[in-house]
Every structure is written in structure tokens, then in C-alpha cells.
N, C-alpha and C positions, 0 to 999 in steps of 0.2 A: 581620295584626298585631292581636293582642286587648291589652285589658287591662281594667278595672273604673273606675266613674265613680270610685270611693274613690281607687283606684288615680292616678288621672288628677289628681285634689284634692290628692294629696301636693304636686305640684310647679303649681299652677293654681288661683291667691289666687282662687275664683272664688263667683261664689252663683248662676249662670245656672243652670235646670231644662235635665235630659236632653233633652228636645229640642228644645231651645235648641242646647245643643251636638252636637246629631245636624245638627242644618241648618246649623249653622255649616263642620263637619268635611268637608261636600260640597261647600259652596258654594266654599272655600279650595283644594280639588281632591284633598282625604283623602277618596274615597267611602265610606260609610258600607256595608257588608254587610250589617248588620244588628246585632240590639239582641235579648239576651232578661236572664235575669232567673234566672241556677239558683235561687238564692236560694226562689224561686215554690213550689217542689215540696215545701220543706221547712214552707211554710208551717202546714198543720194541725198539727203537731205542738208538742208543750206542755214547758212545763217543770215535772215531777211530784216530787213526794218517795215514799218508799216509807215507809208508815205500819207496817209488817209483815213478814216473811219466816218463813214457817212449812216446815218439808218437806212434796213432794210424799206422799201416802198411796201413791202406786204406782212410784216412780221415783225412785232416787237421788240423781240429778244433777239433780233440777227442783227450783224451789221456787214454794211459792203466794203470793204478793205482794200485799200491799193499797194499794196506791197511789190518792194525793192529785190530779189533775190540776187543779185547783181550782176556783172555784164554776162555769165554765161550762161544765164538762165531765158530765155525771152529775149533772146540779142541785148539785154540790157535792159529793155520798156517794160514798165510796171504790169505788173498782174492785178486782176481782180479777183477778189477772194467773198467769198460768203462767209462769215466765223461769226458764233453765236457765246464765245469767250466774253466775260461780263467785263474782263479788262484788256480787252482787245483797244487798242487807241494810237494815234496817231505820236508818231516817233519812238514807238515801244520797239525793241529790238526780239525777235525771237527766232523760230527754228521754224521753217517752210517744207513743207513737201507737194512736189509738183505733180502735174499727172505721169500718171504709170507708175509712181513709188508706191509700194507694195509699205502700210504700214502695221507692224507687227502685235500692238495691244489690240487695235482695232480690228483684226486681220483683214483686211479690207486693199483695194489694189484703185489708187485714184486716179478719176479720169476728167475729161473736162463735162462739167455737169451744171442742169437750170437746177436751182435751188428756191423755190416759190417764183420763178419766171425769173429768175436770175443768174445770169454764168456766173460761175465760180471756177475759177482754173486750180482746183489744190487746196489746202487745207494748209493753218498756222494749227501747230500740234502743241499740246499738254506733255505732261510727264509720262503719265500713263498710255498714254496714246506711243510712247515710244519704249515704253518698258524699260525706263528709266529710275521709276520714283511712282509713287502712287498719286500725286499732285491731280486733282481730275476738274479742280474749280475753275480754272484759265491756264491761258496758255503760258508757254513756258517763257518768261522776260529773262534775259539774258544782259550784261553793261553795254550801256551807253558806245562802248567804243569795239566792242566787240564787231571781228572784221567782216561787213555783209559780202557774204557769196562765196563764203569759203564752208567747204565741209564743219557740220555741226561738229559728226566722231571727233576728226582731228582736232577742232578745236577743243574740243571738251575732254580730253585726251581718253576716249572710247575703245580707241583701237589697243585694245589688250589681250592677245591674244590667255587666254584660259585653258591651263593643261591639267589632264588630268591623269592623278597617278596611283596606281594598285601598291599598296601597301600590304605587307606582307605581314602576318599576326607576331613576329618576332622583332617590328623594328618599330616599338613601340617609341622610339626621341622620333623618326619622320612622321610623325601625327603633328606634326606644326612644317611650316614654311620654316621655319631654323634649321631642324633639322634635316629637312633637303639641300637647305644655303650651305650649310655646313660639310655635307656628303660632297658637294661639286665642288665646294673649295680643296678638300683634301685630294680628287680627283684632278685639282690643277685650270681649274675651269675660271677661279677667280680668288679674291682674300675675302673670306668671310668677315663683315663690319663687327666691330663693339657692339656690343648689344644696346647700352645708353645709346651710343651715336644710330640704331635707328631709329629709337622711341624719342629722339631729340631731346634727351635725359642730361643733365652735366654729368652723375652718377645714378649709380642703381640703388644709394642709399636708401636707406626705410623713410619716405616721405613722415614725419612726426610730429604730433598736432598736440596743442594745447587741451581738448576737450580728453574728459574721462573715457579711459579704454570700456571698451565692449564688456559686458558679463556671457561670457562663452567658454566652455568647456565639455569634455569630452570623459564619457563615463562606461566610452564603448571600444578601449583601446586596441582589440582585435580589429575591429571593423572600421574604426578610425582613429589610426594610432597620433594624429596630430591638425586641430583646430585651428587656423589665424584667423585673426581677423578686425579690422575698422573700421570704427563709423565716419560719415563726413555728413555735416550739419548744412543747411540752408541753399541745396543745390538745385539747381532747374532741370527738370527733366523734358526737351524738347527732341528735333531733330539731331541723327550723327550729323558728323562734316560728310559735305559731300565725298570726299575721299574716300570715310570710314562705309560711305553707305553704296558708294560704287565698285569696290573690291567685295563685298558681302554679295550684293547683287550678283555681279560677274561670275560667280562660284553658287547660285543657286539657292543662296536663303535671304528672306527678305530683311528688309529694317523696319526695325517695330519701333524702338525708341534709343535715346542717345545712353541710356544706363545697361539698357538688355545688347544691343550691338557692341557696347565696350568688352560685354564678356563672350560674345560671340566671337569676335576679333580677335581679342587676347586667346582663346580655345582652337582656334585655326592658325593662331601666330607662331602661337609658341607652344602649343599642344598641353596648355596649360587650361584646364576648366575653371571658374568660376562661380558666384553666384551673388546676387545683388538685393536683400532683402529691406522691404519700407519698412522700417524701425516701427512708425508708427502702428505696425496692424500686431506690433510683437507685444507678447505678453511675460515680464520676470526674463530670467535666462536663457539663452540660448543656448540647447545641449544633444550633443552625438549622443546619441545612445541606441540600444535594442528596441524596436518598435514590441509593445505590447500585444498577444495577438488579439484578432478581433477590431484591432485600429484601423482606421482609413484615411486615406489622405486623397483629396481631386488635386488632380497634378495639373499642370501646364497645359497638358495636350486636350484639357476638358473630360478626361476621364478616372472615374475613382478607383482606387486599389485596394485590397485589404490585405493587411499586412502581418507577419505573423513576428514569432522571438527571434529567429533567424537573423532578422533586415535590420542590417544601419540607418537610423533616421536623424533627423535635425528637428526638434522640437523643442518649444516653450511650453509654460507653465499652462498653457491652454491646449492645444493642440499638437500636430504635428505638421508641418509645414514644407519638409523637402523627405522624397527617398533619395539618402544620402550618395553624391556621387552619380546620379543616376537622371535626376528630373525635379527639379521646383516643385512646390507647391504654389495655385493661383491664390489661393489666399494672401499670401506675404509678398506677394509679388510687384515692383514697383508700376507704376502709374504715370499719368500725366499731371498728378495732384503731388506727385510723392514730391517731399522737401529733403527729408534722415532716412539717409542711408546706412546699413551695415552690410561690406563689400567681404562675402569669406572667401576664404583661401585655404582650401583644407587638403588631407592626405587619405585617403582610403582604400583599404587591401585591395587588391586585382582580384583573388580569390571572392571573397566576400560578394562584389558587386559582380561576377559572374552566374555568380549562384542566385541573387536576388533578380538580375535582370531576366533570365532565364524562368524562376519561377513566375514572376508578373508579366512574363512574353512581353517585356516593354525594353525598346531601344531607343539608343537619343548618344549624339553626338558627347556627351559627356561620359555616358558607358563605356564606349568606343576606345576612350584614350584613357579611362582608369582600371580598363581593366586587362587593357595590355599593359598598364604600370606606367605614370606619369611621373618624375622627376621628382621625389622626397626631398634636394635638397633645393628645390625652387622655390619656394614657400613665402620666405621673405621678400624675395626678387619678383616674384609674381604679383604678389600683393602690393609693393612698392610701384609695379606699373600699372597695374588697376587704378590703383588712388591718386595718380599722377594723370592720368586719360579722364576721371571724373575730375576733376577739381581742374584740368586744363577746359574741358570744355561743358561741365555742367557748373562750375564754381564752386561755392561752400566752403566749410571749414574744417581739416582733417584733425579725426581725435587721435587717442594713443592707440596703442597697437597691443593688442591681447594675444600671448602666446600659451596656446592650450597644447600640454600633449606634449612627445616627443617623437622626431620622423625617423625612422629607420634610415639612419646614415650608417652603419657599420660598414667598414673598408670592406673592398673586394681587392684581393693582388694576389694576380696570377703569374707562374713561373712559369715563362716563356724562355724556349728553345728560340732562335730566328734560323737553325737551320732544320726546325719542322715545316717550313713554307717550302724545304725543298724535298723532304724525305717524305709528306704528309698531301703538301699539295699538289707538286709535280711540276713545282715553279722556281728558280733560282732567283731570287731574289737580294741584293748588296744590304747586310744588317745595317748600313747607314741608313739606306731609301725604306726596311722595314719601320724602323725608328722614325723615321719622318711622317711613313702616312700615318702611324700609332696617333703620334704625336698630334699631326691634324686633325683626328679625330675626337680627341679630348683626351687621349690615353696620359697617361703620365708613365715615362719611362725610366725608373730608377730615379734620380731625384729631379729629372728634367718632365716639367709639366705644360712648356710653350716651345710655339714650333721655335719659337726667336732666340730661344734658348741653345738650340740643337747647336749651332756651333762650339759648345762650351763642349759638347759630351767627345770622348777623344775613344769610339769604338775599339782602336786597338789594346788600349789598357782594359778592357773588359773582358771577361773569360767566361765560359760558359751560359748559364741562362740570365737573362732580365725581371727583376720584378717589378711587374706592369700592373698600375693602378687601372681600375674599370673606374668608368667617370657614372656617377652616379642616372645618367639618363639610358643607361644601356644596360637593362635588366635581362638582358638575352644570353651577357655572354658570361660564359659559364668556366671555360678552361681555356686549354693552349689553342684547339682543335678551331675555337669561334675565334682569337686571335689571326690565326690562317686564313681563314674563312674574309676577316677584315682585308690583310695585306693582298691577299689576290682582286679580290672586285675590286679594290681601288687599283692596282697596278695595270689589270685588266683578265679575264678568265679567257680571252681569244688568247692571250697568251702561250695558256698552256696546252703544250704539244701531248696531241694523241697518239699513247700509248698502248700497241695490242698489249691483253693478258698472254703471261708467258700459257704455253699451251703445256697440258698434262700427262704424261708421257703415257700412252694406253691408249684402248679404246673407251671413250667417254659413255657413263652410264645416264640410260635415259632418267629420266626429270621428272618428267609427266604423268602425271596421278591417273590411276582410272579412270576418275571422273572427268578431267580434260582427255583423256583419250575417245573417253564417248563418245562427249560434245563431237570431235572432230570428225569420228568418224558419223556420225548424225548429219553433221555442215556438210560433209561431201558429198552422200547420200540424198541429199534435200536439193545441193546445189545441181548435181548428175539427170535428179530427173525433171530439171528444169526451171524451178524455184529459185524467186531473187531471194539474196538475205537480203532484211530491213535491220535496222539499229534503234528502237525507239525510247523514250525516255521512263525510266520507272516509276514517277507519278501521273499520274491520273487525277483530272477531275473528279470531283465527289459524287458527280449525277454517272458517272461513267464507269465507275467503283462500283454504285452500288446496282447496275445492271448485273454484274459478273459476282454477286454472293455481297458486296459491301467490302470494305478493304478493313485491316485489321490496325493498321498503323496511320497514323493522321501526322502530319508533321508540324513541329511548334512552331517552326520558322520558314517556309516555305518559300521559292524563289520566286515563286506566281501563286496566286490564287486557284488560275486553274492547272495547278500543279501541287499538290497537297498532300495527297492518300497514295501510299503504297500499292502499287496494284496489283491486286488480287487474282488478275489473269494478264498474258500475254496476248490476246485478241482484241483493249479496246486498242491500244497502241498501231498494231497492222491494221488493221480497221479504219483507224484515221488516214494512212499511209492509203491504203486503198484508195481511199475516196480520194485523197488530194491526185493522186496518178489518172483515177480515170476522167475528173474535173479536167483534166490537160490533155483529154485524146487517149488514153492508153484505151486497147480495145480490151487485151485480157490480162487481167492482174493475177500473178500467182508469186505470192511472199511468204517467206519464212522469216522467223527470229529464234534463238536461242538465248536464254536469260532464265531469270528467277523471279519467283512470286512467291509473295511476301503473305504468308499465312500467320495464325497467331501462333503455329506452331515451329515454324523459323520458316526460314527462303528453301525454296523448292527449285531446282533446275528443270527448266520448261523448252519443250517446241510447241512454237505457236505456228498456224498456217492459214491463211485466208485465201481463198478460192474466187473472185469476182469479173463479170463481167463474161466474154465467150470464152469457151471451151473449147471451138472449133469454130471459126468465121465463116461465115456465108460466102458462096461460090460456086460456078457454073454447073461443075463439076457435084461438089459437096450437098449445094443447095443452099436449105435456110439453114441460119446460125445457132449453134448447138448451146447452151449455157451449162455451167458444173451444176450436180446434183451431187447428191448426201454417196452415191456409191466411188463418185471420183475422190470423195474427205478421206472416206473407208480404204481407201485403194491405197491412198499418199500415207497416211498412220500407219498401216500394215506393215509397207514398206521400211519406212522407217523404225518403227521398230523391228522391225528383224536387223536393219544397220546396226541397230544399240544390242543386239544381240539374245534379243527377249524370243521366250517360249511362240512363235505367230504362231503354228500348228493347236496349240492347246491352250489359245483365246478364245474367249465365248463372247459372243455378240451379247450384252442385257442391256432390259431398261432404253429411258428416255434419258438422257444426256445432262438436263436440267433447264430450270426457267428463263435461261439466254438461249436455247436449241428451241427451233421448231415440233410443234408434238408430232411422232409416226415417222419423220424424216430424219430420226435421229439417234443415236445411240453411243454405250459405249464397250471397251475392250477389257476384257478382265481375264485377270489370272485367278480364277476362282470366284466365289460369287464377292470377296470384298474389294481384292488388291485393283484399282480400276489401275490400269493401263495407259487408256488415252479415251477422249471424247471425241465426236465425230459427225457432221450431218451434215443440216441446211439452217441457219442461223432465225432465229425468232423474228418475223415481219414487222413487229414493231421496233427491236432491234435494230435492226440493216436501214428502218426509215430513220432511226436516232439519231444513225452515223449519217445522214444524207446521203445513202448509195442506192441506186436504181436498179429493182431487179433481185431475183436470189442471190445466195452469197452463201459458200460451202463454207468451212473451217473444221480445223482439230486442232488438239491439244495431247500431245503427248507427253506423258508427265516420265522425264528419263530420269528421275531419283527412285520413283518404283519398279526398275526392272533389273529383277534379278542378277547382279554379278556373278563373273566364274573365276577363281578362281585359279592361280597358272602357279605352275610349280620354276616357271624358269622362264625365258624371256624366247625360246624357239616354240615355233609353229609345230602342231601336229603331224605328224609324217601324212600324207595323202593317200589312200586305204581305200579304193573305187570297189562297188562290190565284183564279187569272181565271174558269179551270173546275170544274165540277161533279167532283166526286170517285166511282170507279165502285168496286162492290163483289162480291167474287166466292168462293163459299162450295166447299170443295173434300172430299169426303169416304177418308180413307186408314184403309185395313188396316195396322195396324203388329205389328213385333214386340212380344210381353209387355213385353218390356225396356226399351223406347225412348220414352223423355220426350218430355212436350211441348214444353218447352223444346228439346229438340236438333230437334225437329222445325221450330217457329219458326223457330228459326235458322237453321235450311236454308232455307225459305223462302225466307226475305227476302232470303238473298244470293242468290238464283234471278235478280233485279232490282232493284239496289242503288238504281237510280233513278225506277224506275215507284213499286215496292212502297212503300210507308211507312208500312205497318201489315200486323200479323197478329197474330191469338190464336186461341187454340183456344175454341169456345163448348160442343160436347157430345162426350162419352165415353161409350161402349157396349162392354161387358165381358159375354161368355157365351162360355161351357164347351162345347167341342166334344170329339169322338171323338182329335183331334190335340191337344187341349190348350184354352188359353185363345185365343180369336177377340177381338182390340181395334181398334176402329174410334173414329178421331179425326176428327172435325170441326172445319175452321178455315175461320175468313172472314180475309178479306186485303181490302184497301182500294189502290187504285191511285188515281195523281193525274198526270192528263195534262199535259203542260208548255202550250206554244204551243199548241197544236189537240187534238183530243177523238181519243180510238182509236178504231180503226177496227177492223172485226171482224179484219183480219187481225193486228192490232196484238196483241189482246186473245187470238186465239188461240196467237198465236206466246209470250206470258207466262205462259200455262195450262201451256203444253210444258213450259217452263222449271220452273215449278213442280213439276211431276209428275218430270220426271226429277232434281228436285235430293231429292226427297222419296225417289225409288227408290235413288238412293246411301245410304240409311239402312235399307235393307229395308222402305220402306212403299211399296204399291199402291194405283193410283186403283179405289176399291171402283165395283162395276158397282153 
């Protein structure tokens, strides 16, 4: 929600400094985004007369100009100017920029320059040339008296600072400048104006015209429980006042014409939406109703909808013409021809136009504030200031007023405590000064419903609770609890004094789900052997999604474009991460993340890891510089999971990884031939070029929602249980086939003796070229652990056997 400090002063009797009401507008719980100043840019710029206009010597269309900027521009002595303005002329007054102004439409930065063999010191600017106004035919003429040499901004009163403020989905009355003016007024910041005195109204009466009322009505009472609306005959549809098209501007939407900006205005004033249809393109009645499905309507934005039973529309006997509440139709839309007007003013569910904007993914400033709920009892007052803004500045002649419908006004009066602000909020609060800010706010308190009132109410004769009227633009507040909630932001929330929780007399039982205890102890694990964590975002691009399988969720509303898809994996995320670190010098990247991926089958808890850049730096010592390979991924996944407390012993090496791993350098970790564990290798070369990183690049993925839980019968540790005997170890050397891993050789192993053995790895490989082919010789030590008594050589040999012949059912030989 923007608007301008001027803007804001309309309706906020106030004389507080900018940031005054910057601290004010956060502390009350309107966060403040931020504060700048267009106004700023226009600053160097002057207000010039043009003393001259001679023709160019070499160009038709230029002329040479001597222009006045006044005495502190040029010590005073006239400039020569090049302008090719068709009403550029002698004694026209306009807006000069000299060399070195930087101008903003143009983005261009002026210097002193020959222009067909001619100096020209500066440029006389257009509208558009200052991103004022679209004006692009000539330059900008300015009155006769208009003071030369003085700042344009100030004079043209530019300097408006533009704040802009986060609005929160529950304070659906601050979607207008009112109900901000209003919020600082109660806050003590100023007196909120009458609302006539700032539309320069004598009253807010129904402006009432002689011509027949409108034929409109509403057939769609769910979806639009109440229609207004007036025609106004014989208007001109040109430019807004420059006021109306300077404060629009200021806040970032343009001026299209003086009928569409009247409702644009009124929609950012008063959070009140609008809509202005040329009678003339209407066909019979005009009526709310259920869109038929299979209808369509081209809306405003140039795009068509198809609409189904669901959606509130606005339609005549021909077409349909607006989705209700939500966006025009260009069909009905007024013109620079249009003369008959019909200006509606209607009421439409919050619910309703959620669901409709949501299904058509279409948004628009009108959505916005109907479907946080706009003001049911402003109908007539809205429409009286519509038809008061056209008929002040397009003319014509206002007809009667057609009232379709009825608005859900049903009272809201909630029984309020005011010593819940002390037992609820933790704020002591005087039930006078509760009553006051109530009051400022629009509450009505027992029969008092203005603050100027408050002297009459004699608090002491009161007892017990208040019944407090909710004023019809605060569809939020629901009981005593939103009451409280009022009295403190206005009083102020620094207020209240922090409170420890009383503490609970014991020892305090842990919290933490297995599943967070995982994680953590995974985080520590990762962090120990060196690994940064990263934090990355869980959308992905859609080309980056669909590297890693395609993602399974697409978002309807995305906060970027290249943020859209749910990601499917945790590695493009560190991947980006990588590249932006080594982009900046880092020589070796080694990152972790913890998070979830987003499958069709729900969110998965993931470690993701990227491996990039050296492994070991170059040095005199070291040598050349070492990079990660596929068995450093294998190494860090292992690890890890045995942190998460997974079977690592009775993992099996299989397969290729998939079509983001490189083929032969990659793999994964399984519990069995299904349950995968983790992935692991050297990342797919046209991968690693996608993400722009130089060089291999290792990664895993451990997937820690697949590994097996244990459960604990009680929250203490195992007792520690070292075994009695000395542990024996015994090194075995096999001839194996080319083909045959070490892993499948382990594995045999160890089921050799499921209860001696309790360890084996292979420690060295020997690889040479024979007249048969390749000769590969594996070395493996195995570790045995005696139970009750120590083996005895027959013991020890009878386990060697076993060994050797579980090894010969894979084709490997006890090498001589």
C-alpha cells in the first residue's frame, strides 16, 4: 500500500515530521517498507523562460533557443539550447535541464554537446522526458509568471515523499489512505478531517439527479449481496487534474483517463473499488449474476477468461462485461468518445472473489481489498463521492440512484472486559484511555460513538463489562481477545514488560521428535567433518527442476518466475551456492543443506552435499592440486549416515545414481536391493556446465526419512559393554574376476561367519595386464571377535575355509 505524505495530509489535521509518522506507522503494526522521494530526481531542474527561438542553420525541425535559467545557473547569461519542440518559442516559460542532469524518461545524463554543428548546453524537457505525464509532443509550458530559476519539483510541488506500507491480510479498512489517517489519529499523531471536508463535499449526501435510475440488479445474492449504482449523462472524458494524476503517478500507476483514474483514486483513498461503464456499448439490464459455464469475458488486462457457475459476473442482455469485483471487461469500458456513464458501486463476498481470483490466477488491485472485505456500509457514501469527482471534473448530468440488493449490515457488539487488557495483554491500561482509543477508532462504546462524546461517559458509574459496537470496516475483529489486541498497538506494544514463564517445578521433558533429533545430530556430523551448512530457497526454476526428475508441484502464484516448482532435489540449490562462492575466489567448496523435497508423494527430509573445486591445494610440499572424486561423496554419505544411525555395515553399493550422476562414477547406498539410502558420485558434465561451475563436482544425497528408526524404551543410554577379549585380525589376498566389486566381495565375506566376523574392508588393489586379459588382486583384512574364550588355531582355521570358499562362489581364488 503506497501513498504520499500530501496524500496522507488530505484526511490527517496533522503537523508531525516524516519520521515521526514513519515510527509511528510500525510501532501501531502498519510496517513501514520503506520511504523514498521521486520528487529527488527532478530536483536540478529549473524553471527557464526562452528569451529567443531562431531556426536551426542546418535542420528544419530544430531551433536554436536562448533561454533564461536564472541568475544561478550560467551566472545568470543566457544559454543556448538546441530543441526540436514544434512549440518551442520565444517567451514560453518551461522546465530546463542543464549539463550533467541525469534525465530520468530519457535515462540519458546531459552534457554540453554540437548538435548538426551547433552547441547546445542542456535540453528544455517534455512530460515524458521527466516521468511526469506522458505529454511527448512539446515541451512542457508552464504560467506566464511562473518564478525563472527556481526549482521545477518545489515549484510544482514534487517533493512528496512516497511511503510505502505492508499491510497485513487482517486489516482489511488500511487498504485506503483513511484508514491509515485514521490509525495515526487514534495513535495521537493528529485529528483525523471529516471526510466531506476532504473531498471538498458540503455533505456526503447522495448527489440526486433528475434523469431515470439505472436498470440494475442482482440475481446473484451470495456472490453479490448488493448492486448501486448511477448513470451521469453528457460528460467529457479527458485528462485527471493534475493533482489527481500526480499522486497516482507518485504510487506507481499510470493515468489513463479522467473516468478510470477517478476510480483508481477513490480505490487507494478509501479502499473503496469502483467501476465506470459507457452506457453506450450496454445492452437491456445490467445484472450480478452466476457466469454460465463455457462464458468468456476479455478483461482489461487484454486477456480472456473462461468462466464457469461458480463466478460472480456483471452482465447484460448481450454479454458479460466485468468478473465481478475482480477486473472490467474492455468491451464496456469508457473511452475518449464515451459521453453516458453508469458509475457502480457494489458489495461482493470476500469468500466468493477468493475463490474466483484464485481459479482464473488473475489479480488486480480490486481483488485485493474485496477480498479482505471492504466496507458493506459505504455504498451510498462511495457512490456519492464517485458521482461528485465525475460531474466536478468531467460535467454532465447525474441520474437517480438504483439500489439493488441488501448489504450485510447485521450489528456485531462484543462484551468487552477493559480489565482483559490487563490479565490478557500484560498491559495496565486506565478503562478511560481504553474507551478513548476504542472510541478513536470507530468503536462505539455503550451508547457513546464519538470521541467528543467521551466526556459525557462517567466510567465510574459503569460496572463490569462494555458493549462495544464493531464499526462496520473491521471485519477482523471477532471477540474481546481483537479488542486487546486494538488497545495495546495504539497505546504502544514497547509498553509491555517482559515476563519470564513461571518455571515448572521438575526436570523438564524433552520436546523433540526423533525426527528433529536426526536432523541434528546429521547438522553436527556434517558440520565436524568440515562441511558449511547453506540455507537455500525451495523453489527452483523449471529448467533446473527438470534436470533432477521434474518437480511434482508447480506454484499458482509464484514470488518470481524463476521460482515456481517445488524442488525435487536439494543439489540444484547448493549448486547455485557453489558457483556464486567459487565466482568470488573460494578455492574449495564443501556445503551441506538439510531440508525437504517435495515429491508427489509428500516432503521427504533430505541431506544434500556438493563437493567443488580442490580437495587438497597445490603446494611445495603436496604438489599439484588434488580435486573431489565420486569416492570422497561415498566417504561423506557413509558417514553420515551412520550419524543418522543407519545399518553402514549392511549397505550395498548398486547401480548408477541416475540421469543428473555421471555414468561409471556414480552410485547408490541401499538397504536391500529397494530401500535406496543415499546417492553418491561425480555429477553429470553437462550438469556441472548448466550450473556454470568449472571442473568436476562430487555430490550426495541422503535421503534421512529412509533410514531405519530404533526404537528406545526410555530416554537413558545403553550401559557401555566393551567386549572381554582381545579382537583377532586376519588379512586374506583373492584373484578376482575384472567384473567383481568389492563390495560384493565384502559381502560374501562376512556372511562366511555371521557371528565371528564383524568386520571386513578391502585395504589394497593390484591391477596389471596379462597375455589373458586384466589380473586383479584384492586385499581384505577381516577382524574376528571371540565370544567367551579366545580361538584356538583350529577355530581360526576352520573361519579362513569359510572365508575362501564363500569368496570362490564369486569366482575369486586364494592368490599363492
Amino acid at each position: 500500500m503506497k501513498f504520499t505524505l500530501g496524500w496522507l495530509r488530505e484526511h490527517l489535521d496533522t503537523t508531525a515530521a516524516l519520521d515521526t509518522i514513519v515510527e509511528a506507522l510500525t510501532r501501531i503494526g502498519l510496517e513501514v517498507e520503506g520511504v523514498h522521494n521521486p520528487g529527488e530526481a527532478l530536483a536540478p531542474f529549473r524553471v527557464a523562460r526562452v528569451l529567443s527561438a531562431a531556426p536551426h542553420p542546418q535542420a528544419d525541425k530544430l531551433q536554436v533557443l536562448s533561454v533564461d535559467a536564472g541568475p544561478e545557473v550560467n551566472g545568470g547569461a543566457p544559454l543556448q539550447v538546441v530543441c526540436g519542440a514544434p512549440n518551442a518559442r520565444a517567451g514560453l516559460v518551461g522546465v530546463f535541464g542543464g549539463p550533467g542532469t541525469y534525465v530520468p524518461g530519457a535515462d540519458i545524463t546531459l552534457k554540453v554537446a554540437a548538435i548538426r554543428g551547433v552547441e547546445s548546453n542542456g535540453m528544455m524537457c517534455s512530460a515524458r522526458e521527466l516521468q511526469i505525464g506522458e505529454g511527448h509532443d512539446g515541451i512542457i509550458e508552464l504560467a506566464d509568471d511562473a518564478p525563472v530559476g527556481t526549482s521545477y519539483a518545489d515549484f510544482a510541488g514534487l517533493i512528496d515523499p512516497v511511503i510505502d506500507v505492508a499491510i497485513t491480510p487482517n486489516r482489511q479498512d488500511c487498504m485506503g489512505v483513511r484508514g491509515i489517517a485514521r490509525d495515526l489519529a487514534a495513535a495521537g499523531l493528529g485529528t483525523l478531517k471529516p471526510l466531506a471536508e476532504a473531498y471538498r463535499m458540503t455533505t456526503l449526501a447522495p448527489v440526486e439527479g433528475d434523469g431515470p435510475a439505472p436498470d440494475v440488479r442482482t440475481d446473484d445474492p451470495a456472490g453479490c449481496p448488493a448492486f448501486y449504482a448511477q448513470a451521469v449523462s453528457g460528460v467529457t472524458n479527458g485528462a485527471a487534474p493534475e493533482w489527481m494524476r500526480r499522486r497516482l503517478t507518485a504510487i506507481g500507476q499510470k493515468p489513463i483517463s479522467v473516468l478510470v483514474d477517478i476510480t483508481n483514486f477513490v480505490s487507494v483513498d478509501l479502499g473503496r473499488p469502483l467501476h465506470v461503464y459507457d452506457r453506450a456499448k450496454l445492452s437491456g439490464a445490467l445484472v450480478a449474476r452466476k457466469a454460465r459455464d463455457g462464458e468468456q469475458v476479455l478483461a482489461l488486462n487484454g486477456k480472456t477468461y473462461a468462466l464457469d457457475a461458480t463466478m460472480t459476473v456483471i452482465a447484460d442482455d448481450a454479454a458479460v462485461h466485468d468478473i465481478g469485483g475482480i477486473m472490467g471487461g474492455e468491451h464496456s469500458g469508457v473511452s475518449d468518445t464515451t459521453t453516458d456513464v453508469l458509475i457502480e458501486c457494489a458489495f461482493f463476498d470476500p469468500d466468493h472473489i477468493a475463490r474466483t481470483g484464485q481459479k482464473l490466477t488473475l489479480t488486480s488491485d480490486a481483488r485485493q481489498r474485496f477480498e479482505r472485505g471492504v466496507d458493506p456500509a459505504f455504498l451510498d457514501d462511495g457512490l456519492a463521492i464517485a458521482t461528485h469527482l465525475v460531474v466536478a471534473h468531467c460535467g454532465g448530468t447525474p441520474g437517480a440512484i438504483t439500489r439493488a440488493g441488501e448489504p450485510p449490515l447485521e450489528p456485531r457488539i462484543v462484551t468487552y472486559d477493559p480489565d482483559l487488557c490487563r490479565t490478557l495483554g500484560g498491559l495496565s491500561v486506565a478503562p478511560e484511555r481504553q474507551a478513548r482509543i476504542l472510541l478513536s477508532l470507530g468503536f462505539s462504546v455503550g451508547a457513546i460513538c464519538q470521541p467528543d462524546d467521551y466526556s459525557d461517559l462517567l466510567f465510574s458509574t459503569i460496572e463490569g463489562a462494555w458493549p462495544v459496537r464493531v464499526p462496520t470496516w473491521r471485519r477482523d475483529i471477532d471477540g474481546p481477545a481483537d479488542l486487546v489486541e486494538e488497545v495495546i498497538r495504539i497505546e504502544g506494544i514497547d509498553k509491555v514488560a517482559p515476563v519470564p514463564l513461571p518455571r515448572i517445578p521438575g526436570v523438564a521433558r524433552p520436546t523433540a521428535t526423533p525426527e528433529q533429533k536426526l536432523e541434528r545430530r546429521v547438522r553436527r556430523a556434517a558440520a565436524a567433518r568440515g562441511l558449511d551448512e547453506a540455507v537455500t530457497w525451495s523453489f527452483l526454476p523449471e529448467a533446473q527442476a527438470a534436470s533432477f526428475g521434474g518437480g511434482a508441484f508447480t506454484l499458482a502464484n509464484p514470488i518470481s518466475e524463476e521460482l515456481k516448482v517445488m524442488r525435487p532435489s536439494l543439489l540444484p540449490g547448493i549448486l547455485s551456492a557453489a558457483e556464486r562462492n567459487l565466482r568470488r575466489g573460494a578455492g574449495s567448496v564443501r556445503l551441506f543443506e538439510i531440508g525437504r523435497r517435495y515429491l508427489a508423494e509428500g516432503e521427504r527430509a533430505t541431506l544434500g552435499l556438493v563437493l567443488a573445486g580442490d580437495r587438497r591445494a597445490r603446494g611445495w610440499r603436496e604438489g599439484k592440486a588434488v580435486s573431489f572424486d565420486a569416492y570422497d561423496a561415498k566417504a561423506e554419505a557413509l558417514a553420515l549416515l551412520a550419524a543418522a544411525g543407519a545399518p553402514v555395515d549392511n549397505l550395498q553399493v548398486m547401480g548408477e545414481a541416475g540421469e543428473a550422476w555421471h555414468p561409471g562414477q556414480s552410485g547408490t547406498l541401499r538397504l536391500g536391493p529397494k530401500t535406496i539410502l543415499a546417492r553418491f558420485g561425480m555429477l553429470h558434465p553437462s550438469l556441472v556446465k548448466a550450473f556454470d561451475l568449472d571442473g568436476a563436482v562430487a555430490a550426495a544425497e541422503v535421503y534421512l526419512d529412509a533410514v531405519p528408526g530404533k526404537r528406545q524404551a526410555g530416554f537413558m543410554r545403553a550401559a557401555y559393554a566393551p567386549p572381554v577379549l582381545q579382537a583377532v585380525r586376519r588379512d586374506f589376498a583373492f584373484l578376482v574376476p575384472a567384473a567383481l566389486t568389492g563390495d560384493a566381495l565384502i559381502r560374501a565375506i562376512r556372511g562366511a561367519d555371521k557371528v565371528a566376523i564383524v568386520a571386513a574392508r578391502v585395504f589394497d588393489v593390484f591391477e596389471r595386464a596379462t597375455d589373458n586379459g586384466v589380473e586383479k588382486s584384492v586385499a581384505v583384512e577381516i577382524v574376528l571377535q571371540p565370544g567367551d574364550k579366545s580361538f584356538a588355531e583350529a577355530d581360526l582355521k576352520a573361519i579362513a575355509d569359510k572365508v575362501v570358499a564363500a569368496a570362490a562362489k564369486l569366482g575369486a581364488s586364494l592368490r599363492g
